[in-house]
C-alpha positions, 0 to 999 in steps of 0.5 A: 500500500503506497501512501504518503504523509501529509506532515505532522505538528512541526512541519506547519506549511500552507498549501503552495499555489502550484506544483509540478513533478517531472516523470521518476521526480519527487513526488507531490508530498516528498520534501523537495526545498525546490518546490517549497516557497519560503513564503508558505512557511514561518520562521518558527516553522523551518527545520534546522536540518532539512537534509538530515535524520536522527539515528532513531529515526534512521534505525527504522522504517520511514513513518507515513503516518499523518500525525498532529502531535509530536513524533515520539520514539520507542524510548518517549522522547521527542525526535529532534529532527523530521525525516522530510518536511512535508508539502501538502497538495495545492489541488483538490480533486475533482473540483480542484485541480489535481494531479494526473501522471505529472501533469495538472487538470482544472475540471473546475475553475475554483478558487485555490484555498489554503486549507486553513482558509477552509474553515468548518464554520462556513458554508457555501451558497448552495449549501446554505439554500438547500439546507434552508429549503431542508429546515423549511420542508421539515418545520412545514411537516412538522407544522402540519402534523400539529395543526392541519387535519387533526381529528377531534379528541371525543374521549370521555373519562371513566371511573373505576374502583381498582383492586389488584390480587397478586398470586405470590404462588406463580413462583419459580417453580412455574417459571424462570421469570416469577422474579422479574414478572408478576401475575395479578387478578383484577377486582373491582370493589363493592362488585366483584368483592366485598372487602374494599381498598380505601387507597388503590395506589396500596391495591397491590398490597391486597394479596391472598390466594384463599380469600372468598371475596377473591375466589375465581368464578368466571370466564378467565381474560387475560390482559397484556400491556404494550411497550413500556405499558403497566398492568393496571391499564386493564382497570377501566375494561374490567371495571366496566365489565364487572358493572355491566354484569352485576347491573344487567346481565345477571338480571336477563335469563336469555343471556345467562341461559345462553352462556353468559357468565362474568369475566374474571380478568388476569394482568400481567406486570412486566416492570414496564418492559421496553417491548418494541425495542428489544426481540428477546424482551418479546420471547420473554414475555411469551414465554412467561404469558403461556405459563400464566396461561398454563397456571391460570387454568389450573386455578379452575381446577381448584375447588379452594379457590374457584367458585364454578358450577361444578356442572360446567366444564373446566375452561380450557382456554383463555380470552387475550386482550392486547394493547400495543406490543401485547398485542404481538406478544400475544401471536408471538406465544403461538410460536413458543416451544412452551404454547399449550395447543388450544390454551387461547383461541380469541384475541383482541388487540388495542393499537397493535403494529400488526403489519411490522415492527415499529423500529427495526433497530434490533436484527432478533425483533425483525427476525421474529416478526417475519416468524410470526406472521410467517407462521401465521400466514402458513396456517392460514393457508391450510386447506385442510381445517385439521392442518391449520393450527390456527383454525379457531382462532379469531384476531380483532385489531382496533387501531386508534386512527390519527391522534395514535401518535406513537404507533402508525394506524396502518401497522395495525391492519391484518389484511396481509396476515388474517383470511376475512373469515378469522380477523378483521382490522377496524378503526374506533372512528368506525365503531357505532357511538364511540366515533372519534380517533384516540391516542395511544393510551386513551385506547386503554381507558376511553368510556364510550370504547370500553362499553362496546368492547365489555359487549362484545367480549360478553356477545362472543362467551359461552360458559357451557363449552370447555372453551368458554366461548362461541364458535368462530363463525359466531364470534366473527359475527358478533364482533362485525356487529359491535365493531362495524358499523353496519353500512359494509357490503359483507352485512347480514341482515337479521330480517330474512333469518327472523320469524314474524313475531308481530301482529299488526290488526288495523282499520282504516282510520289509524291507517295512512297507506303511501301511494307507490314511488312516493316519499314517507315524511314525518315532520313530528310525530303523535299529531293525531294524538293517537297511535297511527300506522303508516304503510308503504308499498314494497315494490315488485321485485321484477318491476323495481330492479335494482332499487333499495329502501331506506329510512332515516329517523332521528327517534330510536326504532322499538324492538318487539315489546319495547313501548317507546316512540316509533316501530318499523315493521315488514308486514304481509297479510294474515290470514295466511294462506290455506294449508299453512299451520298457525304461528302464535306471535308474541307482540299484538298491536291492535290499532283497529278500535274494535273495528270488524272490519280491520286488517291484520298483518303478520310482521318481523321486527327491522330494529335489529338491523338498526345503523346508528348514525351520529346526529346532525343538525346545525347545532352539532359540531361532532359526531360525539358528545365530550365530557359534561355536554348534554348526550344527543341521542343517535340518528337511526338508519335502515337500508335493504336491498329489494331482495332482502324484502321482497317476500313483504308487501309493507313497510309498515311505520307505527307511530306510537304516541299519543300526543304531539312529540317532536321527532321525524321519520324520512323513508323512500325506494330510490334507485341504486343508479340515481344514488351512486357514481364512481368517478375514474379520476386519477390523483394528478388531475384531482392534485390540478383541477379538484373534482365538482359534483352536483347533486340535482334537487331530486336526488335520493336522500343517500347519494354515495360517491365512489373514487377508486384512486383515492387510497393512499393514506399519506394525501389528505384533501378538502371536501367543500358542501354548498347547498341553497338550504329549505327555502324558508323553513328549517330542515329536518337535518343537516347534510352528513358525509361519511367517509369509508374505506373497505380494507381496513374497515375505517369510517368517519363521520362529519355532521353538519357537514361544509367543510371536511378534512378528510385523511385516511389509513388506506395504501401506507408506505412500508405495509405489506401487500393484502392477502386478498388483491384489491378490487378496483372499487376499493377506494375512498367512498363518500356517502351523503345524507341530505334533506331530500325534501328541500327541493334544492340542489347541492354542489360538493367539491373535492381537492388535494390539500398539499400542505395537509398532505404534509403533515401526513409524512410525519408518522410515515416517516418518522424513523426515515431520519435514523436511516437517510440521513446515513446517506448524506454523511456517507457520501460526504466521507467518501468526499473527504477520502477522495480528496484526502488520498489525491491532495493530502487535505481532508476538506471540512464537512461543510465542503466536502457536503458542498463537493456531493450537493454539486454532483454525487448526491443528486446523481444518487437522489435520481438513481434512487428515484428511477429504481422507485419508478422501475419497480412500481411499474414492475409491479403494478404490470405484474412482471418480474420483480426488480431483485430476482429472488423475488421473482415468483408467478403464485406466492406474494412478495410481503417484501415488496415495499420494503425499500426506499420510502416503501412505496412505488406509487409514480405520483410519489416520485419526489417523495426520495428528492423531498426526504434527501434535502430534508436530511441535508438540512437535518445533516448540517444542523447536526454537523454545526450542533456537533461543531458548537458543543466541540467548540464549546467544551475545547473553550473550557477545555483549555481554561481548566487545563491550560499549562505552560508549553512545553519547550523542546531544545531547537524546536517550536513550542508544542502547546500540550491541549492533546496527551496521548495515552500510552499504548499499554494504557490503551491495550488495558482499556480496550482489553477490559471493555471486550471483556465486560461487553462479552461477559455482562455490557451489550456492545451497545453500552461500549459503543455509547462509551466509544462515542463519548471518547471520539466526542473528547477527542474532538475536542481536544484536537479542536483545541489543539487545531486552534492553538496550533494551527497547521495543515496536519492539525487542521486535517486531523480536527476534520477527521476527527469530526466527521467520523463522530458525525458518522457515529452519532447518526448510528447512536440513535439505533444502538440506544434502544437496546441500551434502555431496555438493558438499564430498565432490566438493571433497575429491576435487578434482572441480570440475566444477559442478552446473548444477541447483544454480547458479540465482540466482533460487533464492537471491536472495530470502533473501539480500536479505531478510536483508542488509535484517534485518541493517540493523534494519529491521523489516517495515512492517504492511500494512493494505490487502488486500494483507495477505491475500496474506502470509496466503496464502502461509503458508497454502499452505505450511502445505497444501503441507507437509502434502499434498506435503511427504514426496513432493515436499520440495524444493518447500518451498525454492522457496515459502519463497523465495517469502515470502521474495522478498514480505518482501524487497519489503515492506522495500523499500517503506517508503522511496522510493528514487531514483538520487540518493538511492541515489548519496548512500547509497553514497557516505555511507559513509566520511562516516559512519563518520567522524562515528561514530568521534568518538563517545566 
């Protein structure tokens, strides 16, 4: 390897201005007195004997090393005279002149800087207007996330009287981690148990495993907290479902002939685990939930402590309830060597990330996730129900929608892991009379959320089976029915299924018949003072294709027996005909006054197939009411294709009161054509011009909207609605829109609607693809309930809001700025090496970034661009894929957005160009943070250990801001840092430690570049600061696992992380920067050698760019990498013998003496 030195501390020169080397002559860096002009160099700075060596310095190899400090030999003491003085390059390659087989090229016509006038603090005017632009483009988004497109906050508070029984005896004899976690049983006073806790902070102290009021006695539910999340969280669920049973359920015999029995809910406490962060924190946690399972169903064995009817059967399984990473903890058991087969078989997750992991900063949490949804996926793939071990398992994923600000809403989806038949993914904006998004914790506690999911979980158990709860087909069903809102396509309606259970007699007074294709509208309700049926003509199914009834009244619809307002009945004559049996009814409503001749009808009751619709009116803002509001009661909804009511002859509407009530009713058969319209627009023409509709005065009263393009969820738009009003009177309700989306089942209500910001969680970046492919009307779907009695037209209009739309890459791409950003500082090293191996001169950060922003980084930024574009077109043709190993004709690639900004959407083409100048500005404003905090600490530095300078006979002063350690000290310190790391540290504590030396290090060769400035100095002090630059952007990867290791030390778990214990994983870094901290400065190559630290950049700069996001932790291992290649250039630029190393090791006491004579 040929190299050449640039100088050390004595030599101090400044660049000439023009150099020439004739054909077998001195080259540029060789001590050549005819090339060296006497103007470059201080009196102070000229050799004595320029033409002379030492005997120590002729016993040895010439030293190519770069060195700013003084040149010691092996005995410690200071060589008197250099072996040449070296000349540092004039050019600067490419951008700067450069030497070419003698001869000299000027690509650029630049000026020529003395490397002391490259100051680190300045900036060229490109820099400064793309860093300006980055800084900008990132305080929009930031911006936008905070205050454009927000959902509203509709959480109410709830209320609970928390108890908590810890089992003391779910000890080490069960599992290995009794000392690290616990298992506790909820109780909630004055309900569950008699004995009450006067302070529910000391609940924990209320233990005892015999205690009557603690004995079990119900259906076992077991609750898992998330990352960083405690066990107490379950208190407001369970609260509410032992205040549901003991205030309702115990009171209904239907309900408890049908199995209903109350829930007796398990928590976990994991000391706050940091579960997201760390793969075998996760195994862990699986571990010990399959033993709490395992122990939780012994206890039902028990007749000490459970209360069970002993006619029913034991429970054989357990209900898991999941919040956040419990949620994947949950699947993760799954996959456990100790999972008891069967031991659960109904889950239901809070906020999960599903589809990948949250950060991918740990190579076992990336690996564990693809096993899991492997196996997953695998199961589910089974023909055969005996092959799927997974076959009566059932996975509900509720994700919170835009305020969760700590998990993406998109991971949450189980398109592209679950079938339809055994889970589903729905958004709480979704879910009837809860209808707002929550945040991540609100999820745990909200109050209109946990009566629906306390109903749901009672909906789906049935304690007269071993496993306590309802088949899968019966559970899938109750959970669409309290989690979708009903208005989905997959809806089954109860009415076809259903017997007619009413008797309606009426005559012809109480009676109001509708002519057919005639509108039913109640303005109020009880004018006749009296109850009054109104019928309305079902049409033929063969004269009406493709109709569909609908009605909307803002009054709750009475099931059978219920005595309020109004009931809607489907109705055929009776008597019926000859030769059918007799049916007895359970409800008679006789509106006929005793008349004789009254007509009867036989009628099924519509209430079951209730939608409930958020009301709207001009007085509402929300489609929820918010703490100490007065409720508003929902508006109700119905809608049936003809076919399902073909086989009636009315809708019969009653209204029940007897004296004028306010209340209104609209019903009508509209045709399906009239009521919707797909538009095929595409995003750039919605992104230009917008889209207007205009819906005629004679519309229906719901009129859908359907646009397939609109399905990415990182554009958010404006929807505008303009209508002339009543003319004249008040309508009977304001225009509501809702929003939907079928894959994942996301809705979003807007009453009085005028103006909506719409957003939502369709096509997300790094998501994998649906098991399922999507149709072609799968996009976003616009639904409109209009007073269709005010005669007037109404106007809608619909366009991209772009710096909404901003806002909407925060949570996308949050964790992009611990990966891109790699590429910048990257490239900008490659820079600084190229120009360093042709001219001697490491360039400042600053320049080196000015050098990329001109050529390389925008090549790279197209590159990156193109490939995007190659692989979407690819995809969405469906010919082979870009990377050959994916290339498959059945099976599908889950893998595929996995690179670049995990989209391949063409309208997203400036995605990579916007991200890269973003990180440009991120850069340098790290690169001045950094360069602040150095300058900052040399200062107080060199006020605390300011000395006097030490005086060398015959040679300048050396100001001593830098003392270099010896070599055995440094050979100690890094012997004992690999054995902590490989018997008890993580590697990612030494790498915090290494980072803190290189930062020390900085500082100290700043100081020392500012009290002795040179070319050599000022060269080192660069280095040096860039190669922290680069360990502080790989930090943010490393500090994860070193939290979850000091969580484990605060609750005195010791139990090491084998993954985290690998020394090679370090070793580079700690020897690359105990030779820094010697002032040792790599040596320029000059061979070809020079390419392969090019190279290396490069790959990481590529890497980065296509892989950071997906798979970041390997961004630690190719640093390690350059840093190992660095380390072995340092070592080459000596020769290194056994005795030369004994005499260095045993140098030390020698030449601390000497220095300690030193005035």
């Amino acid at each position: 390897m040929q190299r050449r030195s640039s100088g050390s501390s004595e030599d101090s020169v400044d660049v000439p201005v023009k150099t020439s080397r004739p054909h077998r002559q001195t080259r540029p860096n060789d001590a050549s007195p005819s090339i060296l002009d006497s103007r470059d160099l201080r009196p102070s700075d000229r050799p004595e004997n320029c033409g002379t060596r030492s005997s120590s310095a002729r016993s040895r190899r010439p030293s190519n090393n770069v060195n700013w400090r003084p040149s010691h030999s092996r005995d410690g003491s200071t060589e008197k005279n250099a072996a040449a003085i070296p000349l540092a390059p004039a050019t600067l390659s490419p951008d700067y002149p450069s030497i070419d087989g003698g001869r000299m090229t000027t690509p650029s016509r630049r000026k020529i800087r003395s490397p002391r006038s490259w100051s680190p603090w300045t900036m060229s005017f490109l820099t400064v207007l793309t860093t300006t632009l980055g800084i900008s483009l990132l305080l929009a988004v930031i911006y936008s996330a905070a205050t454009l497109h927000c959902d509203p906050k509709g959480c109410r508070m709830s209320w609970m009287s928390p108890a908590y029984h810890k089992f003391d005896d779910f000890d080490t004899e069960h599992t290995r981690f009794a000392t690290k976690y616990s298992l506790y049983l909820y109780r909630e006073q004055g309900f569950d148990s008699k004995q009450s806790v006067p302070n529910p902070r000391d609940s924990k102290q209320f233990n005892g495993g015999t205690n009557h009021d603690l004995q079990i006695k119900g259906i076992p539910v077991l609750f898992i907290p998330g990352n960083a999340g405690s066990y107490k969280q379950i208190r407001s669920i369970a609260s509410e479902s032992a205040r549901f049973f003991h205030d309702v359920l115990q009171h209904d015999a239907a309900a408890l002939n049908a199995g209903a029995k109350n829930l007796d809910f398990f928590t976990v406490d994991f000391n706050e685990d940091f579960t997201a962060f760390h793969g075998q924190t996760m195994l862990d946690q699986a571990e010990y939930l399959n033993e709490a399972i395992r122990y939780i169903l012994s206890l039902y064995l028990d007749p000490n402590i459970t209360e069970r009817d002993p006619d029913l059967p034991d429970p054989s399984s357990v209900i898991i309830l999941g919040h956040s990473m419990g949620g994947i903890v949950a699947r993760t058991m799954f996959i456990m060597p100790n999972y008891q087969p069967d031991s659960v078989n109904t889950i239901v997750t809070m906020s999960a990330p599903h589809a990948r992991a949250p950060v991918t900063f740990d190579p076992q949490i990336v690996s564990i996730y693809n096993d899991i949804n492997n196996y997953w996926r695998q199961a589910y793939s089974k023909k055969s129900s005996a092959e799927n071990s997974l076959g009566q398992v059932t996975l509900v994923s509720i994700a919170g929608g835009g305020l969760d600000t700590v998990v993406p809403s998109d991971y949450a989806g189980l398109e592209s892991i679950v079938p339809e038949t055994h889970g589903f993914t729905v958004f709480t904006s979704t879910i009837p009379t809860v209808w707002t998004s929550m945040d991540h914790q609100a999820i745990t506690w909200c109050d209109q959320f946990r009566k629906v999911i306390v109903r749901a979980l009672y909906d789906i158990v049935d304690n007269r089976g071993r496993s306590q709860t309802k088949s899968r087909v019966d559970r899938m069903s109750a959970f669409k029915r309290r989690f979708l809102t009903g208005l989905e396509s997959s809806t089954e309606k109860t009415l076809p299924e259903t017997a007619p259970s009413t008797l309606l007699t009426l005559e012809d007074r109480s009676t109001t018949t509708i002519a057919p294709d005639e509108r039913l509208v109640l303005r109020s309700l009880g004018d006749d003072r009296k109850p009054k049926a109104y019928l309305v003509p079902v049409p033929a199914s063969k004269s009406a294709e493709g109709k569909k009834l609908t009605l909307l009244s803002d009054s709750k619809l009475d099931r059978s027996g219920e005595d309020g307002k109004l009931e809607v009945l489907f109705c055929h004559s009776y008597p019926l005909q000859a030769g059918q049996a007799y049916q007895p009814f359970s409800v008679d409503i006789d509106l006929s006054n005793g008349d004789a001749d009254s007509t009867k009808l036989a009628c099924k009751n519509a209430a079951p197939d209730v939608v409930l619709l958020p009301a709207s009116s001009r007085f509402t803002e929300n489609p929820f009411f918010k703490e100490g509001d007065w409720p508003i009661l929902p508006f109700s909804y119905l809608e049936y294709d003809l076919e399902d009511i073909s086989g009636y002859e009315f809708l019969a509407v009653v209204d029940k009161t007897g004296s004028p009530t306010s209340g209104w009713l609209v019903a009508e058969f509209s045709d399906k054509n009239n009521a919707q319209f797909t538009h095929k627009i595409g995003l750039r023409r919605l992104f230009t011009f917008g889209l207007s509709l205009h819906l005629p005065a004679s519309r229906p009263m719901v009129t859908e909207v359907k646009l397939p393009s609109v399905q990415s969820s990182l554009l958010a738009y404006d929807l505008k609605v303009k209508g002339r009003g009543c003319k004249g009177r008040e309508p009977m309700f304001t225009p509501l829109v809702r929003q939907f989306i079928s894959e994942p089942y996301e809705s979003k209500y807007f009453v009085n609607a005028h103006e909506v910001e719409i957003s939502l969680h369709g096509v997300s970046p790094y998501v994998p693809p649906p098991l399922k492919s999507r149709q072609f009307d799968d996009g976003l779907s616009l639904q409109f309930w209009t007073d269709p009695t005010c005669n007037s037209p109404i106007s809608v209009h619909i366009t991209i809001d772009s710096m909404g739309s901003l806002g909407k890459l925060y949570m996308r791409y949050r964790t992009i700025f611990a990966a891109f950003p790699l590429l910048v500082v990257a490239l900008v090293l490659r820079k600084q090496f190229q120009v360093y191996d042709n001219t001697g001169v490491f360039i400042p950060f600053s320049e080196g970034l000015d050098f990329c922003l001109r050529r390389s980084l925008p090549a790279l930024l197209v590159a990156m661009t193109f490939l995007s574009l190659s692989m979407g077109q690819s995809s969405s043709t469906g010919s082979k894929s870009f990377w050959p190993w994916q290339n498959s004709t059945t099976a599908i690639n889950f893998a595929q957005n996995d690179l670049l900004v995990g989209t391949s959407d063409p309208f997203f083409w400036f995605l990579i160009p916007m991200i890269g100048i973003i990180c440009v500005g991120v850069c340098i404003s790290l690169h001045y943070v950094a360069l602040l905090l150095t300058r900052l600490l040399s200062t107080i530095y060199g006020l605390l250990f300011a000395r006097p300078t030490i005086q060398h006979e015959k040679k300048r002063a050396v100001p001593p801001a830098f003392a270099p350690s010896s070599p055995r000290r440094r050979l100690i310190t890094t012997g004992v840092l690999l054995f902590l790391v490989s018997t008890f540290i993580p590697y990612q504590f030494a790498y915090v430690v290494v980072c803190l030396v290189q930062l020390s290090t900085a500082v100290r060769a700043d100081r020392f570049a500012r009290d002795a400035p040179s070319p050599a100095s000022v060269n080192f002090s660069n280095y040096i600061h860039s190669i922290f630059l680069l360990m502080l952007w790989i930090l943010p990867i490393n500090l994860p696992t070193l939290v979850v290791w000091i969580r484990n030390l605060a609750v005195r778990w010791f139990t090491p992380f084998s993954s985290h214990h690998n020394v090679l994983s370090i070793l580079p870094f700690i020897l690359l920067v105990e030779t820094l901290t010697a002032g040792k400065m790599v040596p320029p190559v000059t061979s070809r050698l020079r390419h392969v630290t090019s190279v290396m950049f490069f790959g990481i700069a590529v890497y980065a760019a296509v892989y950071g996001v997906s798979r970041a932790y390997m961004l630690h291992y190719l640093v390690n990498l350059v840093a190992a290649w660095l380390a072995a250039m340092h070592s080459t630029s000596d020769s290194w013998t056994l005795a030369g190393l004994s005499s260095m090791l045993d140098s030390e006491s020698a030449e601390d003496h000497k220095q300690g004579k030193n005035p």
